[in-house]
C-alpha positions as a printed Julia matrix, in Angstrom:
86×3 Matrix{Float64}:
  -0.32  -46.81  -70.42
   1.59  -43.47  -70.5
   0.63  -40.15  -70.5
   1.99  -37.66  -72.94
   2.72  -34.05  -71.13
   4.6   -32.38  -74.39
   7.9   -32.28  -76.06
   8.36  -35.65  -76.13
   7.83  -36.13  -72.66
   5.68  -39.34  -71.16
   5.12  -40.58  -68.05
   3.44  -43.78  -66.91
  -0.69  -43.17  -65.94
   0.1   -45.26  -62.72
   2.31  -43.2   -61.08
   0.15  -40.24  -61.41
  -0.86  -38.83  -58.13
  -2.78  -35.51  -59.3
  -2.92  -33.34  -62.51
  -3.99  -29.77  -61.23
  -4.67  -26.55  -62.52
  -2.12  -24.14  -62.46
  -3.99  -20.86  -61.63
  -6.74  -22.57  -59.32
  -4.42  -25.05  -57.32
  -2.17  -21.96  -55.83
  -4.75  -20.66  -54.68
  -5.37  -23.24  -51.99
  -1.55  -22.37  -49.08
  -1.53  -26.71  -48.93
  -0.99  -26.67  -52.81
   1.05  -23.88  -53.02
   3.2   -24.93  -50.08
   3.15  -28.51  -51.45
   5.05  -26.68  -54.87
   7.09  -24.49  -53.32
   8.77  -27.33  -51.29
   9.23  -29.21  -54.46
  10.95  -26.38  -56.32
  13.3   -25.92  -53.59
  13.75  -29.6   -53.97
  14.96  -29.35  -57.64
  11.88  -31.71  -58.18
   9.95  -29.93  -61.23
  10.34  -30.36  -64.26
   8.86  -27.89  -66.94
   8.06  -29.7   -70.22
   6.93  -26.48  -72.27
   8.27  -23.53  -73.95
   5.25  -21.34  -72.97
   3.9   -20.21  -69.58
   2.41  -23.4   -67.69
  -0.56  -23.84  -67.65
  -1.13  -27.44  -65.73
   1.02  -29.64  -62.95
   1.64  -32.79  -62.98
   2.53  -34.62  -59.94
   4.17  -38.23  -59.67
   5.4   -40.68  -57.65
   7.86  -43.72  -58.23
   9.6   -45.21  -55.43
   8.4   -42.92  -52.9
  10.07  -39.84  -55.24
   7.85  -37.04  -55.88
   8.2   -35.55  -58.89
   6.35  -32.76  -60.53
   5.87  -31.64  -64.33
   5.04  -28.38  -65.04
   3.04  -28.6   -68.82
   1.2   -25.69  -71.33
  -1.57  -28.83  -72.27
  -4.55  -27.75  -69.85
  -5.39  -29.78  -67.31
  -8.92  -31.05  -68.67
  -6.97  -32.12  -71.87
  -4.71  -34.46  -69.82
  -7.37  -36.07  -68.24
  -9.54  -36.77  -71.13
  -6.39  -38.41  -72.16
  -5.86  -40.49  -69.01
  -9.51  -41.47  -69.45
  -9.47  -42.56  -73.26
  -6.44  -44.53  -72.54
  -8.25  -46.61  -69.76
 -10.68  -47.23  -72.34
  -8.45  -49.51  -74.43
């Protein structure tokens, strides 16, 4: 199944690693580090408009990549659980 992130943007449910919460995730030096690196990395990709609420990391072929999304990060996971219900 895939997971929709916004504007048209979907990524397959088994290559998510995490979906975290923007303003409590930074909080913690690992995560921050851990996003910092990636940025640096040209390896985030914002998929909203507005400020970001929610991250989104993947991994395919042992690429990181992480998407940067305004839907909250309890929304994406009730829709990453409904899906595994089909």
């Amino acid at each position: 199944m895939f997971l929709h992130l916004g504007n048209d943007v979907y990524i397959s449910e088994k290559d998510i690693i995490m979906i975290g919460n923007l303003d409590t995730a930074t909080v913690s030096r690992y995560t921050k580090s851990y996003l910092e690196k990636c940025e640096k990395a040209h390896l985030i990709e914002t998929v909203c408009t507005d400020i970001p609420k929610t991250f989104v990391v993947s991994r395919k072929k042992d690429k990181d990549k992480v998407y940067l999304t305004n839907i909250s990060s309890g929304t994406l996971v009730k829709r990453s659980e409904n899906s595994m219900l089909i």
